[in-house]
LOVOTI-476112 format. One record per residue (C-alpha): x, y, z negated; residue number from 1; residue in one letter. Coordinates in nm, 2 decimals. Example, Ala and Ser with C-alpha at 12.3 -4.5 7.8 and 13.67 -1.06 7.14 Angstrom:
<atoms>
ATOM_1.23_-0.45_-0.78_1_A
ATOM_1.37_-0.11_-0.71_2_S
</atoms>
This chain:
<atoms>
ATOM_0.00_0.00_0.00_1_X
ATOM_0.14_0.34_0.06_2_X
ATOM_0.26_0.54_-0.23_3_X
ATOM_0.09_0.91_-0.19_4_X
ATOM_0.40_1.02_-0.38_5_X
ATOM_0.64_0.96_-0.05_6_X
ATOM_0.39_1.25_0.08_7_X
ATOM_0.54_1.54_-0.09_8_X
ATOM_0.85_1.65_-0.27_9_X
ATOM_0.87_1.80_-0.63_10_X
ATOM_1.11_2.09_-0.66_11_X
ATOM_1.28_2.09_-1.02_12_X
ATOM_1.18_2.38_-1.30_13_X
ATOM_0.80_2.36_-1.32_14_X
ATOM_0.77_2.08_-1.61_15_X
ATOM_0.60_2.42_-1.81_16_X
ATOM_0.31_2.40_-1.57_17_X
ATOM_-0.01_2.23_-1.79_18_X
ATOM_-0.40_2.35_-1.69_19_X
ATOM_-0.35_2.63_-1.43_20_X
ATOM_-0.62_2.67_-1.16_21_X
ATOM_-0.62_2.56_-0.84_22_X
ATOM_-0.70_2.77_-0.50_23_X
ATOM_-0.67_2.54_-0.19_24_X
ATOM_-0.59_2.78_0.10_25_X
ATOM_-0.56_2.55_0.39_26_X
ATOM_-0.58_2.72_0.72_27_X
ATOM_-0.76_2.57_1.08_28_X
ATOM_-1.12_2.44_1.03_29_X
ATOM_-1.47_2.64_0.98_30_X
ATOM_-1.34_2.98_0.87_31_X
ATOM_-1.56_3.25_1.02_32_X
ATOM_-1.46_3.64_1.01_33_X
ATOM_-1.10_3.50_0.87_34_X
ATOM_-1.26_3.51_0.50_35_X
ATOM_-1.01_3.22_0.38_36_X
ATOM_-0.74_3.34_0.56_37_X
ATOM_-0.73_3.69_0.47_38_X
ATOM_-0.76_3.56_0.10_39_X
ATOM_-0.44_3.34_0.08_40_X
ATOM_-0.28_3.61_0.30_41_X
ATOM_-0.33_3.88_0.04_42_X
ATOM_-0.24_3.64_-0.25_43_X
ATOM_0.08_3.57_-0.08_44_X
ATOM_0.16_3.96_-0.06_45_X
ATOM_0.05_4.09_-0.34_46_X
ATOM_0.17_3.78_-0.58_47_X
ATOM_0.55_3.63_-0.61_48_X
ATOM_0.51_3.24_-0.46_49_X
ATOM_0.70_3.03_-0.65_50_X
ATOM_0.72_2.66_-0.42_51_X
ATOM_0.66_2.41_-0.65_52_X
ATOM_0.64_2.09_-0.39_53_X
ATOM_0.69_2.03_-0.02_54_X
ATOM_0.42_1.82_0.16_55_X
ATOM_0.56_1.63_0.47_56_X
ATOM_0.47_1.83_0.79_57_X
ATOM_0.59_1.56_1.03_58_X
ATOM_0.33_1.32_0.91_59_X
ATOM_0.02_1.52_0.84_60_X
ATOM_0.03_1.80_1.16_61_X
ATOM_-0.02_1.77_1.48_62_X
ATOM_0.26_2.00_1.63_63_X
ATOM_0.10_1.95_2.01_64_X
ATOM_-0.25_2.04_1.87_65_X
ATOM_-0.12_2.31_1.68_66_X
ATOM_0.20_2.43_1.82_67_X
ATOM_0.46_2.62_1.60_68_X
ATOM_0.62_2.92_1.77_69_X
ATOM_1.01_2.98_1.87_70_X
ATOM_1.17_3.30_1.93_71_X
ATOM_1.39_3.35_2.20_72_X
ATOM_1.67_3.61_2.30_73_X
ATOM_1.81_3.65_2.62_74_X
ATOM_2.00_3.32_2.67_75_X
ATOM_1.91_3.11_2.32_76_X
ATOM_1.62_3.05_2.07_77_X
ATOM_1.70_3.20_1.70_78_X
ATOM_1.40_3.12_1.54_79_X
ATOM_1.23_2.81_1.48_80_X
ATOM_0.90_2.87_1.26_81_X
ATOM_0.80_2.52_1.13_82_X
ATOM_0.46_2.45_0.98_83_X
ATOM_0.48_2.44_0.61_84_X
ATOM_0.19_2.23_0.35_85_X
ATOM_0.33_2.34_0.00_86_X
ATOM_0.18_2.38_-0.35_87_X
ATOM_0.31_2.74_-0.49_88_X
ATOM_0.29_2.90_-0.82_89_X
ATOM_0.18_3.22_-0.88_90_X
ATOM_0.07_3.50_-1.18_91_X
ATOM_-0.22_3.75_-1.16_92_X
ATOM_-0.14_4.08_-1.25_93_X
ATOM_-0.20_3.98_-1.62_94_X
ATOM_0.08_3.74_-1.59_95_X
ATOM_-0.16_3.45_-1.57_96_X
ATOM_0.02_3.12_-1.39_97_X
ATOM_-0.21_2.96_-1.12_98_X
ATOM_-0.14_2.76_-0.84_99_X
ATOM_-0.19_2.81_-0.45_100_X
ATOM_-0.23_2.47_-0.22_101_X
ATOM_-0.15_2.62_0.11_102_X
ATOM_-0.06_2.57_0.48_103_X
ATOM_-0.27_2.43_0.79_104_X
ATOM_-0.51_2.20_0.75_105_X
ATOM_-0.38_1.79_0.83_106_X
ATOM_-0.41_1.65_1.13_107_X
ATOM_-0.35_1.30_1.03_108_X
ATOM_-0.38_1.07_0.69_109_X
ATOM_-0.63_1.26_0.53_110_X
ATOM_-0.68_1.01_0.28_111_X
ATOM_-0.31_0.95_0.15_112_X
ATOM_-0.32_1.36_0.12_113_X
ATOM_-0.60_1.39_-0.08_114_X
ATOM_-0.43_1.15_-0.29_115_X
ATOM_-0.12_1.28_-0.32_116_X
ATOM_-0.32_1.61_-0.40_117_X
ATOM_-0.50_1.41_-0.66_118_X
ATOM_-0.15_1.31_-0.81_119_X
ATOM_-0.04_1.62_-0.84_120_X
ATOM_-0.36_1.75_-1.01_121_X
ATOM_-0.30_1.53_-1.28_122_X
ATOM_0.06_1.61_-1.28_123_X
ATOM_-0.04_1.97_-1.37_124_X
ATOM_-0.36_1.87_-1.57_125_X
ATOM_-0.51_2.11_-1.32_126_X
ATOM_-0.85_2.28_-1.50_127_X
ATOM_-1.07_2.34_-1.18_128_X
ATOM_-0.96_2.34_-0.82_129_X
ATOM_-1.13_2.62_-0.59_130_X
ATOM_-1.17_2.68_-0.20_131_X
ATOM_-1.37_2.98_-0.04_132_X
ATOM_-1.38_2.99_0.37_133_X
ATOM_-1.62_3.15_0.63_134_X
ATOM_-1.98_3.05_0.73_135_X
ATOM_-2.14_3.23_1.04_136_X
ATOM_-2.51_3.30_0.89_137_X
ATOM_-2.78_3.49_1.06_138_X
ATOM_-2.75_3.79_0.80_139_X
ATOM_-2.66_4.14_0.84_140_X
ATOM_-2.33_4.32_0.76_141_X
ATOM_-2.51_4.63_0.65_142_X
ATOM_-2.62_4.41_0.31_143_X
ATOM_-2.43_4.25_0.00_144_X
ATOM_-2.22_3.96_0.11_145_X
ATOM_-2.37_3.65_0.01_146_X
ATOM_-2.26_3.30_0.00_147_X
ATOM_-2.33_2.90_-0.07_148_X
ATOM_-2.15_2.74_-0.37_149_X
ATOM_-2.09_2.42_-0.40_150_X
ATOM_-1.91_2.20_-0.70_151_X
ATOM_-1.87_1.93_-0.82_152_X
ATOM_-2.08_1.93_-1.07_153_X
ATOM_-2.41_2.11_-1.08_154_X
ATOM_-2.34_2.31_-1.39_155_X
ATOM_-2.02_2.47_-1.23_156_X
ATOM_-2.25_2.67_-0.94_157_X
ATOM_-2.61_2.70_-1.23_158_X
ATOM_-2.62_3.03_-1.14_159_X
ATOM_-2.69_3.02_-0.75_160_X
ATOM_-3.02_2.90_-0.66_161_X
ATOM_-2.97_2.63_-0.32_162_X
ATOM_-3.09_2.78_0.04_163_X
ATOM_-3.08_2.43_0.23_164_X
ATOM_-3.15_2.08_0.14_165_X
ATOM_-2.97_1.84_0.37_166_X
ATOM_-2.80_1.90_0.65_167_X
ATOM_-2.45_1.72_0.81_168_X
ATOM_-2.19_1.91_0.95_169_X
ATOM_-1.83_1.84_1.06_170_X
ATOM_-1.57_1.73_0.81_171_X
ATOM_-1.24_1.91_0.68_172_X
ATOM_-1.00_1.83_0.47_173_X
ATOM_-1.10_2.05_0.21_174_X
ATOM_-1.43_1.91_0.22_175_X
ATOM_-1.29_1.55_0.15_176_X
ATOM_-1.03_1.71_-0.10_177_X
ATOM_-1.33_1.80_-0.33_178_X
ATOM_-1.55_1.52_-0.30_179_X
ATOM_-1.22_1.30_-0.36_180_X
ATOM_-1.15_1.48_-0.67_181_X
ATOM_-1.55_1.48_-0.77_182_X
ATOM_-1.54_1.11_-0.75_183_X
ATOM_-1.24_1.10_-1.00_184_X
ATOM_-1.42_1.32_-1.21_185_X
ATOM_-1.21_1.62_-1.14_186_X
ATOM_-1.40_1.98_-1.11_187_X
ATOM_-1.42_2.18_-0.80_188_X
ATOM_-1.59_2.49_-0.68_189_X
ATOM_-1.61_2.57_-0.30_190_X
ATOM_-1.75_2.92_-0.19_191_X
ATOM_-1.90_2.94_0.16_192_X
ATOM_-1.93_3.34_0.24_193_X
ATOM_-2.19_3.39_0.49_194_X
ATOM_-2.07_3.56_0.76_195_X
ATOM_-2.33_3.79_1.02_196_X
ATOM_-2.25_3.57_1.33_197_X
ATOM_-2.21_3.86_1.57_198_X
ATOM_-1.89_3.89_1.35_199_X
ATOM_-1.81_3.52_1.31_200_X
ATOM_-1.48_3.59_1.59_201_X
ATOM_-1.32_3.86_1.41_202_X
ATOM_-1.16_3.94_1.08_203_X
ATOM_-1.38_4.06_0.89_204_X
ATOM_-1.22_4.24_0.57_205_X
ATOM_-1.55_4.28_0.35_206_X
ATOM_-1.57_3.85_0.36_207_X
ATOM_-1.25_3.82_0.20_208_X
ATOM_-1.34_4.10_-0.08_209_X
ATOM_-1.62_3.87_-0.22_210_X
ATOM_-1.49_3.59_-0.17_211_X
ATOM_-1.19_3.67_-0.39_212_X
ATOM_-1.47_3.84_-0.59_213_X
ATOM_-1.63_3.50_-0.65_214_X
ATOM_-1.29_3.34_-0.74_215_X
ATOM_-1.19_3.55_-0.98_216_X
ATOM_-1.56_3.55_-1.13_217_X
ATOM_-1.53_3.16_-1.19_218_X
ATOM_-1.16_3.20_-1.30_219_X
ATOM_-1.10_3.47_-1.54_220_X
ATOM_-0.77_3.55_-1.28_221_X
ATOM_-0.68_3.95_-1.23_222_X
ATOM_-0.65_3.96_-0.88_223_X
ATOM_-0.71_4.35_-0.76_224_X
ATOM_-0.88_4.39_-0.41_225_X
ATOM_-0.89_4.78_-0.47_226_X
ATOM_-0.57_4.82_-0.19_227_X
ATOM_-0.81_4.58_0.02_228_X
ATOM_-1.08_4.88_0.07_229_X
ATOM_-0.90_5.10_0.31_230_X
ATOM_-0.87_4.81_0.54_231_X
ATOM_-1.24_4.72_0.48_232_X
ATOM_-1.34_5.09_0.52_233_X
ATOM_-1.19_5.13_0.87_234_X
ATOM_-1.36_4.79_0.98_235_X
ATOM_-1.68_4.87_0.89_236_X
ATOM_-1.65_5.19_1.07_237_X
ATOM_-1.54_5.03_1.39_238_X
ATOM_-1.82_4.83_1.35_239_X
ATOM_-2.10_5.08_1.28_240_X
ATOM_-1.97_5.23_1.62_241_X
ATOM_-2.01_4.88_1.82_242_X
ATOM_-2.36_4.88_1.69_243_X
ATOM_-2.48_5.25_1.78_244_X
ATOM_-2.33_5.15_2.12_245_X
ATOM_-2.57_4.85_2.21_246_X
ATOM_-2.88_4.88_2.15_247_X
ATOM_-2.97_4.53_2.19_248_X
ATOM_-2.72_4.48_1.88_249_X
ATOM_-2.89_4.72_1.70_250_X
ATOM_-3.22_4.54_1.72_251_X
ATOM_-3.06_4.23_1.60_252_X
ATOM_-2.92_4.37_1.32_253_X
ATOM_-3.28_4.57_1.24_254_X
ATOM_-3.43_4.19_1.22_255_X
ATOM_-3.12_4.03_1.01_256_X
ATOM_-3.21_4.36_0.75_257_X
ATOM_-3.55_4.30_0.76_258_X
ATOM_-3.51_3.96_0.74_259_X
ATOM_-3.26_3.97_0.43_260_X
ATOM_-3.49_4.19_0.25_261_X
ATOM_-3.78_3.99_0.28_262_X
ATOM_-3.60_3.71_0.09_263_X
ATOM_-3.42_3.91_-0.13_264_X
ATOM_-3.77_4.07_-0.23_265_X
ATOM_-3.91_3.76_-0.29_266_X
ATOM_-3.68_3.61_-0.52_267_X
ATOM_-3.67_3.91_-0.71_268_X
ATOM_-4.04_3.86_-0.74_269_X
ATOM_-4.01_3.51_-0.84_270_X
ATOM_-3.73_3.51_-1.04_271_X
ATOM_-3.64_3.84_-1.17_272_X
ATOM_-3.26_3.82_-1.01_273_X
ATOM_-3.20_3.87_-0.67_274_X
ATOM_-2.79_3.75_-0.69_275_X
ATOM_-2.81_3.43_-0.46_276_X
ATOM_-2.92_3.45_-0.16_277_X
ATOM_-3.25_3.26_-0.07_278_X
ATOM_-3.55_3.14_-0.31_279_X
ATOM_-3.76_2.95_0.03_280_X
ATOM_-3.65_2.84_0.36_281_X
ATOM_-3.89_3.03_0.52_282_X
ATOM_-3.66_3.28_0.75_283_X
ATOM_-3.38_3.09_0.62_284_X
ATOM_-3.20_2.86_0.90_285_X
ATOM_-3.30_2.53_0.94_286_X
ATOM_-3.04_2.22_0.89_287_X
ATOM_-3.03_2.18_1.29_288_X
ATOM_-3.00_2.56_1.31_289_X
ATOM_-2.70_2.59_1.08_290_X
ATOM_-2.54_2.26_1.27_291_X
ATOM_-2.57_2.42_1.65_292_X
ATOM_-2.48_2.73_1.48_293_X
ATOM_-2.12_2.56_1.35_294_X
ATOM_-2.09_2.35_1.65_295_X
ATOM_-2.12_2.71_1.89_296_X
ATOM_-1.87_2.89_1.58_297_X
ATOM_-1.61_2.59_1.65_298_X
ATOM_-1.64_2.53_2.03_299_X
ATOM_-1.55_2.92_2.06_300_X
ATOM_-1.27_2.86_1.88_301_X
ATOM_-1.15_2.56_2.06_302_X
ATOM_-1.19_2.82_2.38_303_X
ATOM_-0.96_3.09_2.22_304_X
ATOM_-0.74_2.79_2.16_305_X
ATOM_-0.73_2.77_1.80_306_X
ATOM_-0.77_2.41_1.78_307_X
</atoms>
């Protein structure tokens, strides 16, 4: 049987490490308006990494699906950037250790990973293990960013009120990752930001706010996204132009606020707390909705070549 321990290396000087979070930042599947990525890339520049293991690139990426990039000058390549799965530790500005899974999503032995994760979560007696990422959602950007948790366990996510009973959708690793770690009774929260889907392509700075909103929320971590406005800011701007420029767009996003206010309204009514976001599915997207709405999210990124 293979050992999941071949799958990584440990680097020496973190035996101190015992019950830190976990935020699992792995780039390349569902990830709509950039929400996870602009996350782990602002945790990576505002916060010293510290690499605490090495997972083994050569078996888990496909380098001809995603292809690393080499620089070259004149008569000879220099650079060489190679695709890097590590585990890193970091502090919040209170000088709070937690760690930061991150690197592109595997390609191949997703099982033996999420072991080898799974090892390493007990290593570190890791607390709670946390993932946020990008839905496309037929909601409006002039609104409140909403989003789906989901956990592990029900009482990790009591506060949000479900919008959709079944629905299947394509795997990822990070997916797996927490139902691997559910089933060895290991806690987990995932946060799915929705995303308006006219925006799903682009980055879209005011996702990655609330989702690092939400982490820190369910984590106690100080991580400031006050430098994170000015980028926001001159988004939405460039956006509220696009709008006033189409009118066809401007009716779409008229519905998606009438839409949104409807539901917010009624939970409100119902429930005295308008938080989460949906109370009935009625204007909510259906289960074969949200799965051609994924499908069209990921065959557009296939098209742009992102794998």
């Amino acid at each position: 049987m293979r050992d999941p321990a071949d799958l990584y290396e440990l680097h020496p000087g973190f035996d101190d490490i015992v019950g830190p979070v976990m935020l699992v930042c792995l780039d390349g599947f569902v990830d709509a308006g950039q929400a996870g990525r602009q996350t782990s890339e602002w945790l990576f520049e505002r916060f010293t990494a510290e690499k605490v293991a090495t997972f083994d690139t050569d078996r888990l990426v496909d380098y001809r699906d995603h292809r690393p990039t080499m620089t070259f000058v004149e008569n000879t390549w220099t650079e060489y950037k190679a695709p890097e799965i590590g585990l890193y530790r970091m502090h919040d500005d209170e000088g709070t250790p937690f760690l930061v899974l991150h690197g592109p999503e595997p390609d191949h032995e997703w099982e033996l990973f999420v072991a080898a994760v799974h090892r390493l979560v007990e290593r570190f007696a890791v607390s709670l293990s946390l993932s946020v990422n990008g839905i496309p959602m037929a909601v409006p950007h002039t609104r409140p960013v909403t989003v789906t948790p989901h956990s592990t366990r029900p009482e990790l996510v009591a506060g949000h009120t479900p919008w959709i009973g079944r629905v299947e959708v394509p795997a990822g690793a990070v997916s797996l990752l927490e139902y691997r770690l559910g089933e060895l009774d290991h806690d987990f929260i995932g946060y799915a930001v929705h995303v308006p889907s006219y925006l799903a392509q682009s980055q879209y700075p005011r996702a990655a706010i609330a989702a690092i909103g939400y982490l820190t929320a369910a984590t106690g971590l100080a991580i400031p996204t006050d430098d994170m406005e000015e980028t926001a800011r001159a988004a939405d701007v460039e956006i509220a132009e696009q709008v006033a420029a189409s009118e066809e767009i401007q009716r779409v996003v008229a519905n998606l606020e009438r839409q949104y206010d409807d539901i917010v309204s009624s939970r409100a009514e119902s429930e005295g707390d308008s938080r989460s976001f949906g109370t009935d599915e009625e204007g909510l997207p259906t289960a074969d909705e949200l799965g051609a709405e994924l499908e069209r999210f990921l065959a557009e990124r296939e098209g742009d070549g992102n794998g």
